[in-house]
N, C-alpha and C positions, 0 to 999 in steps of 0.2 A: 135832855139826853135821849129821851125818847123818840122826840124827833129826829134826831140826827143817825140813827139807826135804822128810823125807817126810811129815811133817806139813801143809806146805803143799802139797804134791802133791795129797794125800788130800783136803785144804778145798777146793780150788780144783775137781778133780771132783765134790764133792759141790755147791761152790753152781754149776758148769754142768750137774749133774741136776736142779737146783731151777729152774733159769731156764727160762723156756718160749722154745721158736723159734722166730724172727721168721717172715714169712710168707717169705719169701726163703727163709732157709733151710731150712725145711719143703718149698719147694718143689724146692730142691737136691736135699732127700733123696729126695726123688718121684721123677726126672727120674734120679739114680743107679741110683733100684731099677729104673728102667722100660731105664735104658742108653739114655737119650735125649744125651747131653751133658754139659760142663762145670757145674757147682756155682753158680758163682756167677751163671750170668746166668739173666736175669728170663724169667719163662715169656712165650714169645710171645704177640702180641696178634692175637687172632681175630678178623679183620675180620667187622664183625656183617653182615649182608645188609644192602642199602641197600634202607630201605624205598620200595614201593612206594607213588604217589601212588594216592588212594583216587579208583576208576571214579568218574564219574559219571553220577549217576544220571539217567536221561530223563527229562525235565523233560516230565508228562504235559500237552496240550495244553489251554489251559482254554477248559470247555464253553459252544456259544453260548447265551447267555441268549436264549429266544424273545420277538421283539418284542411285545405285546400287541396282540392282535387287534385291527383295526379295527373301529368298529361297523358293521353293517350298515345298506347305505344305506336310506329304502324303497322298496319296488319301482315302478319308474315310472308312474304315470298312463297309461289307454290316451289315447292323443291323439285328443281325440273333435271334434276342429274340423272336422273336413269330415263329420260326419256329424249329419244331421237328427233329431234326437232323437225329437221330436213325429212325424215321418212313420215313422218306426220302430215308433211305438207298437199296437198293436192296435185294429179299428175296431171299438168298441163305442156303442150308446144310450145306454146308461144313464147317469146321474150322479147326485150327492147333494148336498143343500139344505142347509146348514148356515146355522143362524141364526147373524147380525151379532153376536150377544150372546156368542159364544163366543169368533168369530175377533176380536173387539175387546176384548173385556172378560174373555173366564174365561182365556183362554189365555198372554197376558201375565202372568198371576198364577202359571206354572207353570214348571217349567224344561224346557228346551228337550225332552229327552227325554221329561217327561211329555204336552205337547205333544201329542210322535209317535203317544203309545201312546193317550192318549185318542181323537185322532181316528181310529185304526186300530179302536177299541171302537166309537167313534160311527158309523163307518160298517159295521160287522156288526150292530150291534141296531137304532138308529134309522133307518138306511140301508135295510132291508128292513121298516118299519115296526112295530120292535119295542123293548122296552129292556133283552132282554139278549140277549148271543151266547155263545157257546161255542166255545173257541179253545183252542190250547195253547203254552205258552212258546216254544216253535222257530218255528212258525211268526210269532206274533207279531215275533220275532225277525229272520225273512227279510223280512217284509214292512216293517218299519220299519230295518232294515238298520244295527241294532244290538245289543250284544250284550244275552246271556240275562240278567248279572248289571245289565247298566243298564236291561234289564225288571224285575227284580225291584223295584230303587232305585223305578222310576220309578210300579208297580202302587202300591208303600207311600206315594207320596206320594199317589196319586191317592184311596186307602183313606184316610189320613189327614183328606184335604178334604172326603170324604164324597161325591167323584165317582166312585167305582165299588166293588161289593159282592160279593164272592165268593158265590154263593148254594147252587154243586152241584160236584162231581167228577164227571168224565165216564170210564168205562168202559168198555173194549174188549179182546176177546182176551186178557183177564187180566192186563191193563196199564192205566194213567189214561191214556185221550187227551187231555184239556186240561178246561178249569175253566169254567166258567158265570159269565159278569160281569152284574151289574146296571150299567147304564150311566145316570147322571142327568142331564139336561140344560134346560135353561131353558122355560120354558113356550113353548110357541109359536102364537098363535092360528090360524096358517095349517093347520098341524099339527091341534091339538085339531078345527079345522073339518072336516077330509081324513077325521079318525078319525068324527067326527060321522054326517059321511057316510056313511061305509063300515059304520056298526054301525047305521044307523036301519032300520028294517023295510021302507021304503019300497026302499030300496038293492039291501035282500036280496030283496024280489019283483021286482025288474027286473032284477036278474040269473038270477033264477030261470028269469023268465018269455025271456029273451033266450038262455039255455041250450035252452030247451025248442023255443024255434023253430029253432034252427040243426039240432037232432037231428031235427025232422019235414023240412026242408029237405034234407038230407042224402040226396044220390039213394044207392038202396037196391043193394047189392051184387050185380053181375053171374053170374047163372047160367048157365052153359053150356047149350046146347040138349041134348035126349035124342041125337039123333042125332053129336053131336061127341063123348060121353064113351066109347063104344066104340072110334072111333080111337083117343081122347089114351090109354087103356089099351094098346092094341094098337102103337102105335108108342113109348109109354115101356117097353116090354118089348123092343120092337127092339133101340131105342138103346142098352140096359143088352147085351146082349147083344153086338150089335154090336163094342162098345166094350171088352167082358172078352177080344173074339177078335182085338184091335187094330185092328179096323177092316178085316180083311181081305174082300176082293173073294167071294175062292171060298168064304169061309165064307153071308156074303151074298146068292151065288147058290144054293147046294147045300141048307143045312143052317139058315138063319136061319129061314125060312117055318115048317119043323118044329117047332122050340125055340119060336116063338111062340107055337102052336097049342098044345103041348103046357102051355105054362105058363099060357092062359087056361082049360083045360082043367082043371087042376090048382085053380084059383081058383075054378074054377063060374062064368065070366062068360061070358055071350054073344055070338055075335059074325057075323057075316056072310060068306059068304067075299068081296064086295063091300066090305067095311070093310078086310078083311084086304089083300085089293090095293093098296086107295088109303092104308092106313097104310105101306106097305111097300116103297112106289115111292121113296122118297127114296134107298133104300138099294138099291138096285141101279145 
């Protein structure tokens, strides 16, 4: 009987060395070795930190979109109602004949621009009796008071129509001053009769002869007398003098008469002491 008891004693230790321990009592034996407490109760519960609610973050402000530029208005008109345009203008003779056959018939054929520039050409070559001028793109430009590139547009149509011909480049100071145009325009017989005129021989010896009379005509350039060129000498040395010593008084009484004498002296001109007085009197 005895044996069989310790039999069961021996089993019974061995299968609770084989059995593993629960979390409890593993933590029993923890809490004995540490000499915290009792056995059986459960490890306290470690209140965890109450988490904190997450900052918020600044909400960066959103950027203002720039409104899109307005267009530019244009710039206002000078308000030219109270003022006389024509009376403003400069008062010149001169003017230019342009035959009906252009202003009615060629120039309706063209666009407005070329227009501008033909008659800007017709009046520098045929305007001074000739049929070509010599101009250059800017000015052409100021004067028809448009731009350079609707000069070019407007040259190519004119080239095109066979109304004007580039013939030379003009040169200056090592730069093109402007361009040489042949300018073509409708016959004119009032024209060809003017040119008729002015080239016949008859033309050229009554001009000639009308030159030649105005030069015998012509009263003949005043000579000073002998007796006046000794003064005008002797008082333009004065004056010069006078006038480097500021115009003074006591230079004029003392020391002027001396300086005079001495510098017609210097010159080799003659002189009077009668000349010398009456040139001299102003200055005292």
């Amino acid at each position: 009987m005895t044996s069989r008891r310790q039999r069961d004693y021996e089993e019974g230790l061995k299968r609770q060395a084989e059995r593993k321990p629960s979390s409890g009592e593993a933590g029993a034996v923890l809490r004995k070795i540490m000499g915290r407490g009792a056995s059986d109760e459960s490890p306290a519960t470690v209140a965890s930190p109450a988490p904190h609610p997450p900052e918020a973050l600044p909400l960066a402000s959103p950027t203002p979109v720039a409104s899109p530029a307005a267009p530019a208005s244009p710039a206002p008109l000078a308000d030219l109602r109270g003022v006389e345009l024509l009376a403003a203008l400069p008062q010149s003779e001169r003017f230019l004949q342009v035959p009906h056959a252009i202003l009615d018939h060629l120039l309706p054929m063209l666009s407005p621009f070329a227009q501008l520039v033909y008659l800007r050409l017709y009046r520098l070559s045929h305007g001074f009796g000739s049929d070509s001028c010599s101009v250059s793109l800017p000015t052409l430009a100021a004067k028809t008071a448009i731009s350079e590139r609707s000069i070019h547009r407007s040259l190519a149509e004119l080239e095109s129509r066979g109304l004007v011909a580039r013939t030379a480049h003009v040169f200056g100071k090592g730069k093109p001053q402007g361009v040489t145009y042949r300018v073509a325009a409708p016959a004119s017989p009032a024209r060809e009769a003017r040119a008729a005129t002015v080239a016949s021989p008859a033309r050229a010896a009554s001009i000639k002869e009308s030159s030649k009379q105005k030069i015998q005509s012509a009263p003949a350039p005043r000579s000073e007398p002998e007796e006046e060129r000794p003064m005008f000498a002797i008082r333009l040395r004065a004056a010069r003098l006078f006038e480097a010593h500021n115009k003074s008084a006591e230079y004029a009484a003392r020391q002027l008469r001396a300086d005079v004498i001495a510098g017609l002296i210097g010159e080799g001109l003659a002189y009077s002491p009668a000349d010398l007085d009456a040139a001299l009197e102003p200055f005292r």
